[in-house]
C-alpha positions as CSV (number, residue, x, y, z in Angstrom):
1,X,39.8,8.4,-184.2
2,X,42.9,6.3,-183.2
3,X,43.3,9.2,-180.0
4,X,39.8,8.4,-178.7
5,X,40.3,5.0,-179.2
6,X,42.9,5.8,-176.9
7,X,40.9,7.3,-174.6
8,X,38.5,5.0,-174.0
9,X,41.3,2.2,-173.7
10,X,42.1,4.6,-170.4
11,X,38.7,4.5,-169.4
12,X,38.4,1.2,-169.4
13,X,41.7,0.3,-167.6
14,X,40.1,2.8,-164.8
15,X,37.1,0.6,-164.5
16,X,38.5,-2.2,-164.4
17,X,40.9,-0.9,-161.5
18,X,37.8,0.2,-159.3
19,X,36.2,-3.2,-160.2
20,X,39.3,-4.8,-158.7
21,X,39.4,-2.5,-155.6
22,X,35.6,-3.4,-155.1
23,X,36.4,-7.1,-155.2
24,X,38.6,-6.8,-152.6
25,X,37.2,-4.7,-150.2
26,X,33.9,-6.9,-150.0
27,X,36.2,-9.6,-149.4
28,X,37.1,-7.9,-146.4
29,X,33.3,-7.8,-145.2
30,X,32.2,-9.1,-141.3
31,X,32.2,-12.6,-141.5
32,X,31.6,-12.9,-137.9
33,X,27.8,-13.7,-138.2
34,X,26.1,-17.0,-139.5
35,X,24.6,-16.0,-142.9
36,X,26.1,-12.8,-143.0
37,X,27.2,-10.5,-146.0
38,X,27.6,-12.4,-148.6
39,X,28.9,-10.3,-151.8
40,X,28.9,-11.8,-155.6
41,X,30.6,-9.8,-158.8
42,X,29.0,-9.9,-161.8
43,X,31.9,-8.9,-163.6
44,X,30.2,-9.1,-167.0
45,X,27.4,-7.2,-165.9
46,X,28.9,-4.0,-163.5
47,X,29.2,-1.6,-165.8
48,X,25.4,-1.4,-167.3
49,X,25.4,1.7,-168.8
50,X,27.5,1.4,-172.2
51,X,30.0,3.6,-173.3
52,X,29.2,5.2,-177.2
53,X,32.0,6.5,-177.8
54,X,31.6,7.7,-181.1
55,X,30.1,10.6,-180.7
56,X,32.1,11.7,-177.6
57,X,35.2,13.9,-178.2
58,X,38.4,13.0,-176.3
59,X,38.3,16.1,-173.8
60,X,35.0,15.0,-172.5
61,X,35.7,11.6,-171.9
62,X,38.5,12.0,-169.7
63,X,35.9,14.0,-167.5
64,X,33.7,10.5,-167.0
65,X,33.3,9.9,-163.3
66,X,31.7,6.3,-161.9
67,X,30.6,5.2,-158.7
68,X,29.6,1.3,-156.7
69,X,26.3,1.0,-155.6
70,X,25.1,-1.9,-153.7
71,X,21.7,-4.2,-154.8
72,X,21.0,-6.0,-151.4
73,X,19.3,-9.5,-151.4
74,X,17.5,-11.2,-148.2
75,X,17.2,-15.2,-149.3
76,X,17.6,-14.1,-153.2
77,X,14.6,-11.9,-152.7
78,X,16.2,-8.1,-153.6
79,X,14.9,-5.0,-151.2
80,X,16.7,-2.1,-152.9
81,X,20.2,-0.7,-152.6
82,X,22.4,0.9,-151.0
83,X,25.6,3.7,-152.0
84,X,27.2,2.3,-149.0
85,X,28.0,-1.2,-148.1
86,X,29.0,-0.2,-144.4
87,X,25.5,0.9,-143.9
88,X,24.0,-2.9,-144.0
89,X,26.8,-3.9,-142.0
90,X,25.8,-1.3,-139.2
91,X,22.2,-2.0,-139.4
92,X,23.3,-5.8,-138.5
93,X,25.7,-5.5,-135.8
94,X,23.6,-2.6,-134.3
95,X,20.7,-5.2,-134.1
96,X,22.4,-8.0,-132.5
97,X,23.9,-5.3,-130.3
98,X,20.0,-5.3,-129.2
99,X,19.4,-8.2,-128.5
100,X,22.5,-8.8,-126.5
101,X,21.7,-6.6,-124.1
102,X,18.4,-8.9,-123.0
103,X,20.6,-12.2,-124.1
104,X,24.2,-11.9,-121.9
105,X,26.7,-14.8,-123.5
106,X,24.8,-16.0,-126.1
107,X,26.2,-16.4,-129.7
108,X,23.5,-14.3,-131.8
109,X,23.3,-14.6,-135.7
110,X,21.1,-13.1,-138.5
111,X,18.7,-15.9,-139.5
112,X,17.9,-14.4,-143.1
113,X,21.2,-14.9,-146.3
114,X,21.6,-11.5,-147.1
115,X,23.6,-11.0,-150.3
116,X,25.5,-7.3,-151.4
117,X,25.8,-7.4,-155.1
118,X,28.3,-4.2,-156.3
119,X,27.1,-2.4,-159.5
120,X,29.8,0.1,-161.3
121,X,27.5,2.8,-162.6
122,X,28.0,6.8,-164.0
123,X,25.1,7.7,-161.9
124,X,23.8,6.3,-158.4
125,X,20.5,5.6,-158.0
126,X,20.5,3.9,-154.7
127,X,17.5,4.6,-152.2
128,X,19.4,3.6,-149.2
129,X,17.3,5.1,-146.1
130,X,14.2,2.8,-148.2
131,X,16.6,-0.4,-148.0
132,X,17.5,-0.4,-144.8
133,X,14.1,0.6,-143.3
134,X,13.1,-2.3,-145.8
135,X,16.3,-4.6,-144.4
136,X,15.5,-4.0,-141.0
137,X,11.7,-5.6,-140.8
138,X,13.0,-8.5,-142.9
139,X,16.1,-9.7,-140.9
140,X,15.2,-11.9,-137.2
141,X,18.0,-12.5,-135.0
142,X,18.6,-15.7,-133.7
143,X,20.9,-17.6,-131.6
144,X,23.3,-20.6,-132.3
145,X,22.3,-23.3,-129.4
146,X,23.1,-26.9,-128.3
147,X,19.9,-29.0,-128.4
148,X,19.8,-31.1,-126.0
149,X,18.2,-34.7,-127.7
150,X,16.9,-37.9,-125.8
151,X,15.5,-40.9,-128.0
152,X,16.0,-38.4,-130.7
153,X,13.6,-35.8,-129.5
154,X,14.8,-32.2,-128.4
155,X,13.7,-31.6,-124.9
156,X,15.8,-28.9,-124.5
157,X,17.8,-25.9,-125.7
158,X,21.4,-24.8,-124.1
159,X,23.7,-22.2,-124.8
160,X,26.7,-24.3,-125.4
161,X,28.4,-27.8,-124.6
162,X,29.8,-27.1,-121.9
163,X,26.6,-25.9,-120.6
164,X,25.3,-29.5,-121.4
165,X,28.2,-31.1,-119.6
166,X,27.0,-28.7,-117.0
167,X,23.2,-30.4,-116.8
168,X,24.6,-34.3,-116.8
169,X,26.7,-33.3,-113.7
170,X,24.0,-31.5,-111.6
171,X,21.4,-34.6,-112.5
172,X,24.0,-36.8,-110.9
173,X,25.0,-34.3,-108.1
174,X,21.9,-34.9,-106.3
175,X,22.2,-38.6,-105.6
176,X,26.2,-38.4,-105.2
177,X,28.6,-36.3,-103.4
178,X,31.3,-34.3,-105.7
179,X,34.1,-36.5,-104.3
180,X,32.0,-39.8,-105.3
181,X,31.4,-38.5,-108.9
182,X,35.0,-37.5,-109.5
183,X,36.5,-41.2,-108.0
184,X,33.6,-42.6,-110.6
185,X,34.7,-40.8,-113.8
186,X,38.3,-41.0,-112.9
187,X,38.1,-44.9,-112.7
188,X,35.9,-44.8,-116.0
189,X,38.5,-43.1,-117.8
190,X,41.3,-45.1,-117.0
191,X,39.4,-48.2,-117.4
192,X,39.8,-49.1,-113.6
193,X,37.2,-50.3,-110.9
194,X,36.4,-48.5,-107.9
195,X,38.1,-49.7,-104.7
196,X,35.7,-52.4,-102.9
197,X,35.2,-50.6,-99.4
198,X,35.4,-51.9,-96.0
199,X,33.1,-53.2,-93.8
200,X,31.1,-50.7,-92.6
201,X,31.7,-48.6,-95.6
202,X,30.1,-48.0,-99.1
203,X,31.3,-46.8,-102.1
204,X,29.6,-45.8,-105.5
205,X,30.7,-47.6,-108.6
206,X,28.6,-46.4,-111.0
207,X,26.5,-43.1,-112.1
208,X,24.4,-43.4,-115.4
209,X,21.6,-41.9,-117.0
210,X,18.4,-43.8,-117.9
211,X,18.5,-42.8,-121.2
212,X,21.3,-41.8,-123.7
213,X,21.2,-38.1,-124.4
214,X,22.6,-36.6,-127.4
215,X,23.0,-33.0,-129.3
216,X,22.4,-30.8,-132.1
217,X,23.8,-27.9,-133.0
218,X,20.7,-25.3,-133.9
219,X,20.0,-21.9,-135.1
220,X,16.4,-21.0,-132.7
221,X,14.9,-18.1,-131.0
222,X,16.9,-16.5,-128.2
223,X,14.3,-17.0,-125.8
224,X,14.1,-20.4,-126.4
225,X,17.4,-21.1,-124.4
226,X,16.9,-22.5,-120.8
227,X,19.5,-22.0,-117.6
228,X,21.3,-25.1,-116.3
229,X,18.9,-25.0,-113.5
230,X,15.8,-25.2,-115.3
231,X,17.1,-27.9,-118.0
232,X,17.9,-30.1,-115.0
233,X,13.9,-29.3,-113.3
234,X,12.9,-29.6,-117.2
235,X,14.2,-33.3,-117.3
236,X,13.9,-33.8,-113.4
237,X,10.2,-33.5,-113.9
238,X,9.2,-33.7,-117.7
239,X,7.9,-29.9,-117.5
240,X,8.8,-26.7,-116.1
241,X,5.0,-25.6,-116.0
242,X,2.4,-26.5,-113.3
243,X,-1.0,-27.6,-114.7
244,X,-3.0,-25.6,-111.9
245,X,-6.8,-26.3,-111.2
246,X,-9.2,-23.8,-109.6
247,X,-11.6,-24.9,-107.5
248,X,-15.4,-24.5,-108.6
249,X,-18.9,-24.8,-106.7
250,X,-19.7,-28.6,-106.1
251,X,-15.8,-29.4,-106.4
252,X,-14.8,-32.6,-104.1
253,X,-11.5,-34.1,-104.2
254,X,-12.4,-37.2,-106.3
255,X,-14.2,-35.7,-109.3
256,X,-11.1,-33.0,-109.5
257,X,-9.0,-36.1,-109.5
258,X,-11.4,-38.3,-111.9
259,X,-11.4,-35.2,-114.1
260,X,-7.7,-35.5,-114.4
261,X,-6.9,-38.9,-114.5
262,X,-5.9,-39.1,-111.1
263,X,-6.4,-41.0,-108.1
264,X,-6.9,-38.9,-104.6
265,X,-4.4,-40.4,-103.3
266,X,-2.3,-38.8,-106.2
267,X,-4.1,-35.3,-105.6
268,X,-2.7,-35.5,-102.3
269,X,0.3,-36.2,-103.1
270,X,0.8,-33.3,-105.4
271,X,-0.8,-30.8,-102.6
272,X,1.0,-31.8,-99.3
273,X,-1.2,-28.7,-97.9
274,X,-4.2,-31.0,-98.1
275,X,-5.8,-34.2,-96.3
276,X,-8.2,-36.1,-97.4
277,X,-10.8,-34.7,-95.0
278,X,-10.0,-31.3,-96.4
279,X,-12.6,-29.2,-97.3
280,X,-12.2,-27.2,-100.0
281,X,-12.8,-24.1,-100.9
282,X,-14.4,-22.4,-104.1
283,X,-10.7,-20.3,-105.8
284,X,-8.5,-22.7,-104.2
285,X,-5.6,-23.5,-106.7
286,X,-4.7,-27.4,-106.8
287,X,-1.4,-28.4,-108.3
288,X,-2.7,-31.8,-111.1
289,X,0.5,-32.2,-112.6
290,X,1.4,-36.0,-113.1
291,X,5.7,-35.4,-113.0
292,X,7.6,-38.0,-115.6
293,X,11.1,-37.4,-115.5
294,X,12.7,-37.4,-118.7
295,X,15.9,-39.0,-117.0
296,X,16.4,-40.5,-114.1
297,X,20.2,-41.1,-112.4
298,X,20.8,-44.6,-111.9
299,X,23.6,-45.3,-108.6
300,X,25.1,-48.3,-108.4
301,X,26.8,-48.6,-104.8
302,X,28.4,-51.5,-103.1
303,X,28.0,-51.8,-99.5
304,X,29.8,-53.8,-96.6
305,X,27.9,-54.4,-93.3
306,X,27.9,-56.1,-90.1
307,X,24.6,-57.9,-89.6
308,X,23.3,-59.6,-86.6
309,X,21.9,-63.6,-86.9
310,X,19.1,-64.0,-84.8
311,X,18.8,-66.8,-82.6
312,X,16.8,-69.4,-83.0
313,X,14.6,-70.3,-79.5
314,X,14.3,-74.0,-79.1
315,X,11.8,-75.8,-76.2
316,X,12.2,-78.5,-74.6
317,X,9.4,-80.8,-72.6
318,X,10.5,-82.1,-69.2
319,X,7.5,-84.6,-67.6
320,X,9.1,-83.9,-63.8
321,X,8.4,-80.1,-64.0
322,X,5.0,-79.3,-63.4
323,X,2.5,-78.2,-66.7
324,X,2.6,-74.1,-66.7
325,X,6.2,-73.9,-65.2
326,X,9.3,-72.8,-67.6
327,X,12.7,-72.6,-67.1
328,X,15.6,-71.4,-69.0
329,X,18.2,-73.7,-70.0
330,X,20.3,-71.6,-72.3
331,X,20.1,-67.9,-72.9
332,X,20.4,-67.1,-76.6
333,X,22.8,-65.2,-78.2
334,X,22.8,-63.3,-81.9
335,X,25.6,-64.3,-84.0
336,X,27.1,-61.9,-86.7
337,X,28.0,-61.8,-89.9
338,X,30.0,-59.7,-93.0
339,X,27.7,-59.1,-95.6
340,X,28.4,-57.3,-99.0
341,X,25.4,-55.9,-101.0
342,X,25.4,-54.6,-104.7
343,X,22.5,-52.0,-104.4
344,X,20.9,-50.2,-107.4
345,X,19.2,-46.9,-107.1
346,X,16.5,-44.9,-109.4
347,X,16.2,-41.6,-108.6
348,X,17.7,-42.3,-104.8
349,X,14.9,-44.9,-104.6
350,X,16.5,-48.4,-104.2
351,X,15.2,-50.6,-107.1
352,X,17.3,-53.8,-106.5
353,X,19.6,-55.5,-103.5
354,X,21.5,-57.8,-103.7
355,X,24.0,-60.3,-101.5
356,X,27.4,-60.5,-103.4
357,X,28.9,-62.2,-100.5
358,X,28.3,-63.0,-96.7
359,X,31.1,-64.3,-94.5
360,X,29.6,-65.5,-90.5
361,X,32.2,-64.4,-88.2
362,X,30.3,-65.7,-85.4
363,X,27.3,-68.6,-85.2
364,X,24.4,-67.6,-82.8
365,X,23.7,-70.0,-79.8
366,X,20.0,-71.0,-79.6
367,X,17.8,-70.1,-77.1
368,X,16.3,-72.9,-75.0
369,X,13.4,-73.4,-73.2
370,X,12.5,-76.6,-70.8
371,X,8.5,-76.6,-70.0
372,X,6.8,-79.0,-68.0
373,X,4.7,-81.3,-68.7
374,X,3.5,-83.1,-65.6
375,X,0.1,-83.0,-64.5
376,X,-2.3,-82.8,-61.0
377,X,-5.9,-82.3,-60.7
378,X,-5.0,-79.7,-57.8
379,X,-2.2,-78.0,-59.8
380,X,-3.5,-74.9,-62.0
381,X,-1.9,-74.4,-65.5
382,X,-2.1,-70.5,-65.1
383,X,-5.3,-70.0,-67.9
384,X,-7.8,-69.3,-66.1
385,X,-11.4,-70.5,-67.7
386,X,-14.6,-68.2,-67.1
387,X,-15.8,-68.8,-64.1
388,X,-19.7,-69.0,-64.4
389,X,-22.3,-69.6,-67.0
390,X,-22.3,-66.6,-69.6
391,X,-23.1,-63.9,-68.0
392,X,-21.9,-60.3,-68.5
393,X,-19.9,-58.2,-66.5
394,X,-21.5,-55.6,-64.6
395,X,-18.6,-54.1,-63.0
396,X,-15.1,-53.8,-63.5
397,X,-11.9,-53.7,-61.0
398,X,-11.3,-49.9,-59.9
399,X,-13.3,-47.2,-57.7
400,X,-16.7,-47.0,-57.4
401,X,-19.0,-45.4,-55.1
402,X,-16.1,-43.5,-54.0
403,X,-14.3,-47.3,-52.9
404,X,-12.3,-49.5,-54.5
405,X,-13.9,-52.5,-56.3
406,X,-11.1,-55.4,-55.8
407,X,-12.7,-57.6,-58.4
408,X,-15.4,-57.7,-61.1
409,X,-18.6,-58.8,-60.7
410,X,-20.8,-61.2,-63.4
411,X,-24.3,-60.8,-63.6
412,X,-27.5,-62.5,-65.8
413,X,-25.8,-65.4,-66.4
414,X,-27.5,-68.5,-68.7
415,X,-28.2,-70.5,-65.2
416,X,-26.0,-70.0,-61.8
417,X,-23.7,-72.4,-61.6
418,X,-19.8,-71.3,-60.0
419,X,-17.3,-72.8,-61.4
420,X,-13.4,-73.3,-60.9
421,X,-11.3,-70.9,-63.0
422,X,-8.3,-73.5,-62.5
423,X,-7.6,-76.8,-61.0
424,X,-6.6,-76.2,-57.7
425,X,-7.3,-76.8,-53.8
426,X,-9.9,-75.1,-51.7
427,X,-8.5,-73.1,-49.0
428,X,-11.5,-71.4,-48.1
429,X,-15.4,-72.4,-47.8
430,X,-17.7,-70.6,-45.8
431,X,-19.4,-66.9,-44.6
432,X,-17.2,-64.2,-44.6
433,X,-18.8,-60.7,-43.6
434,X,-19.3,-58.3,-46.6
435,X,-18.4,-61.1,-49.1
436,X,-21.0,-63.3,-47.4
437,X,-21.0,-67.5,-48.8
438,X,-17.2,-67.3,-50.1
439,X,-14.6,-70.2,-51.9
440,X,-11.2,-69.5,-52.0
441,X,-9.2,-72.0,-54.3
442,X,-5.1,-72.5,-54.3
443,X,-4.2,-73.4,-57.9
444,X,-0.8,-74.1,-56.3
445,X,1.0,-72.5,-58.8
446,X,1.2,-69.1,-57.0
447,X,-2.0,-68.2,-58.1
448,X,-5.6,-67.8,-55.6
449,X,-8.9,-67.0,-57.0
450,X,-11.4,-65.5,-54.8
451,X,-15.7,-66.4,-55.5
452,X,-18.2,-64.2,-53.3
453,X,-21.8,-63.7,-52.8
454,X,-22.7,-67.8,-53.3
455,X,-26.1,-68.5,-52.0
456,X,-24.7,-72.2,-51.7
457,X,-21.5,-73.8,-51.4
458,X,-20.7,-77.3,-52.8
459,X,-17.2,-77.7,-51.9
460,X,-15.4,-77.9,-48.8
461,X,-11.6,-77.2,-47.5
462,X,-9.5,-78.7,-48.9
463,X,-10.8,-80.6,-51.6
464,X,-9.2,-81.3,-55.2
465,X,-11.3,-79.2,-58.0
466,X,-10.5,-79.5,-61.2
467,X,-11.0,-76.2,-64.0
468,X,-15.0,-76.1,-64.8
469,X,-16.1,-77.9,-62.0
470,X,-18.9,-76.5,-59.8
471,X,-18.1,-75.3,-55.9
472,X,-21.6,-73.3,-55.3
473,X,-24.4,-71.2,-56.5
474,X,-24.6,-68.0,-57.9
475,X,-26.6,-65.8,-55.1
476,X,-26.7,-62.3,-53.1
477,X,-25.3,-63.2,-50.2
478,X,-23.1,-60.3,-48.0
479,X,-22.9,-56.6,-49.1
480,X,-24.7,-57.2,-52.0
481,X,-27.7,-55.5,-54.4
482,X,-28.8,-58.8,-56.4
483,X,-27.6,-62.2,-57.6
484,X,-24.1,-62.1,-59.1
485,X,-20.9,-63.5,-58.5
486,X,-17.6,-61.2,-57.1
487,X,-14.5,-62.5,-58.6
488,X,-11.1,-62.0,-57.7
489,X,-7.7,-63.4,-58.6
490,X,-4.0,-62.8,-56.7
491,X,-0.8,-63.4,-58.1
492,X,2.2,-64.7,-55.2
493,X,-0.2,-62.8,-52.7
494,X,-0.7,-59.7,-54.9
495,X,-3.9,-58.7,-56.1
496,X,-4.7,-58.7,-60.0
497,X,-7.0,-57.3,-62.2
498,X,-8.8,-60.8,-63.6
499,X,-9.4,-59.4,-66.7
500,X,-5.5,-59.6,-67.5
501,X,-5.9,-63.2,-66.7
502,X,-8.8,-64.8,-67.9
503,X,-9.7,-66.8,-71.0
504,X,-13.0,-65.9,-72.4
């Protein structure tokens, strides 16, 4: 009795060394995935089978042999087991090895805790081709991301920080130069301001975002993870997806843009292709996406200029020039001046300017004018009035009939009074040929206006007329087809086209 007492004293010792040697090789599992192998000892409970060892003789207890089987647990929910614990391990790595092959630098994990408890036992009875068939449709892989949070909403999903670092750069990179971003964060981490530039120069001082972003470390689905460049269209434009619409039959513009909550205007906008005189067409694809950025970049820049000041023109009267006649008494000149502005940008579209400073380095010198004033009933003040009754226009200065007209002609007028254009002198009063009955008055300003076709005359050379004043009657006098009145008008001895003259 006392040698299989003994015995089994040996046994035990034995079990307890393989229960020791089990313990520490689990401790040696992969630990390099989230969740991974995670191995508990029930000490109390590995060897299940007892031991009677009464009615076993001492020779056949020295031939006891044990073995370690594995029970495998997915989130405490057991699947089976398995003889060998390097088995589960392959299946794992060999999946993620899977998945890394569509997801390049990406940190993948098993989602699932999966447990390996170790049972000492005389006789295996693992199943381990069931378990890991079982294992394998129960475990997803996922990937360790950053999220990227604004106003505590994720909005995005990056591979890592310095992928995120990566995003707020590029947002600012398109309003600023990589030199003007660098000078920024350098005096922001020293606590310094950015040199004030010269004139004629500008310099950015500031780079924010809109709106704080923050992050998250998170455990999603590999294919969840956006590139830098579409993070930076994602919160450029609020989505990376175009709502498209397809044009139907009966489709205009406006109910496409009523049916979206949009103006035309907007529609247009959103379809540069298009006018507003477009017709469309039935399959035609129309972009209706209203874009909200997420973020907008916010540039603060200060900028030194030198600005012009405009002259002021001043006029003067002067009662011994004649009315109509100008002279120049002083030419005007722009001053100038230093100017520095604090200008604030949304999205590269200036939202504020503002003058921080101005500094005139030279005062402007006003323009001056000197006008007459003095007046003469034979003296023309340049206007000149229309010179008949109503009337109409039946012909304008230019060829016709293969000659050229040198006046225009006014016809069907309200009754047929001619009257002065301007006050002037008559220098003419009689028959002339073609023109037949003609008046020719000298405003005395450079001016001479020409009246033709009169079938009376009620002035005579040189008498005073004042603007308004009748000198004949409309008739057909001459070269003429009916009753209307040929007017002409000469500038210093040139002739004009009246219409560039007269007041109507």
């Amino acid at each position: 009795m006392e040698s299989n007492n003994n015995r089994l004293d040996q046994l035990q010792e034995k079990l307890k060394s393989i229960t020791d040697k089990s313990l520490n090789s689990f401790k040696q599992i992969s630990t390099k995935y989230k969740k991974a192998l995670v191995t508990s000892l029930c000490i109390g409970t590995i060897l299940t089978t007892s031991v009677h060892t009464d009615n076993v003789k001492a020779e056949d207890t020295s031939k006891l042999k044990v073995e370690t089987i594995y029970h495998v647990y997915v989130d405490d929910s057991r699947v089976g087991s398995v003889d060998n614990k390097e088995l589960v391990d392959s299946l794992i790595a060999k999946k993620i090895e899977e998945y890394s092959k569509k997801f390049s630098d990406i940190e993948l994990v098993v989602n699932e805790d999966i447990k390996l408890i170790p049972e000492v036992v005389f006789k295996s009875r693992a199943n381990s081709s069931v378990t890991l068939s079982e294992l394998e449709n129960k475990i997803t892989i996922k990937a360790e991301a950053v999220a990227l949070k604004v106003e505590g909403k994720e909005v995005a999903y990056l591979r890592s920080e310095e992928d995120l670092e990566t995003v707020i750069k590029d947002l600012k990179l398109q309003y600023v130069s990589e030199e003007e971003l660098a000078i920024v964060m350098k005096a922001k981490e020293e606590n310094t301001k950015v040199a004030e530039p010269k004139t004629g120069e500008s310099a950015i001082l500031a780079v924010e975002l809109s709106k704080e972003i923050e992050f998250d470390r998170v455990t999603i689905n590999p294919t969840e993870i956006l590139s830098i460049e579409d993070t930076v269209k994602q919160l450029n434009l609020g989505t990376l997806e175009d709502d498209v619409y397809v044009v139907e039959p009966g489709d205009v513009l406006g109910t496409i843009a009523q049916a979206h909550g949009l103006s035309v205007e907007e529609v247009i906008a959103l379809n540069p292709e298009i006018t507003e005189n477009s017709l469309l067409q039935i399959g035609d694809e129309l972009n209706v996406t209203i874009y909200e950025p997420i973020i907008k970049v916010i540039v603060e820049e200060a900028s030194v200029v030198s600005e012009e000041v405009p002259f002021q023109t001043e006029t003067k009267e002067d009662s011994s020039m004649w009315r109509g006649d100008t002279k120049i008494e002083q030419t005007g000149e722009k001053g100038e001046r230093i100017v520095s502005y604090l200008i604030a940008r949304e999205n590269g579209r200036t939202i504020s300017r503002k003058i921080v400073s101005e500094e005139v380095t030279k005062e402007p010198k006003n323009h001056i004018v000197v006008k007459g004033t003095k007046v003469s009933p034979s003296r023309g003040s340049g206007k000149l009035a229309w010179p008949a009754v109503g009337g109409y226009i039946s012909s304008y200065q230019g060829t016709r009939w293969g000659r050229f007209h040198r006046g225009i002609d006014i016809a069907r007028p309200t009754n047929t009074n001619i009257l002065a254009a301007d006050n002037g002198t008559v220098s003419f009063a009689g028959w002339d040929g073609g023109y037949g009955n003609k008046v020719i008055v000298n405003h005395n300003n450079g001016m001479t206006t020409l009246y033709a076709h009169l079938a009376s005359i009620d002035v005579n050379v040189g008498d005073s007329v004042a603007q308004g004043q009748k000198i004949g009657v409309m008739g057909k006098t001459g070269n003429s087809t009916g009753v209307h009145l040929h007017f002409e008008v000469y500038q210093d001895g040139d002739l004009k086209n009246p219409m560039d003259y007269l007041n109507r």
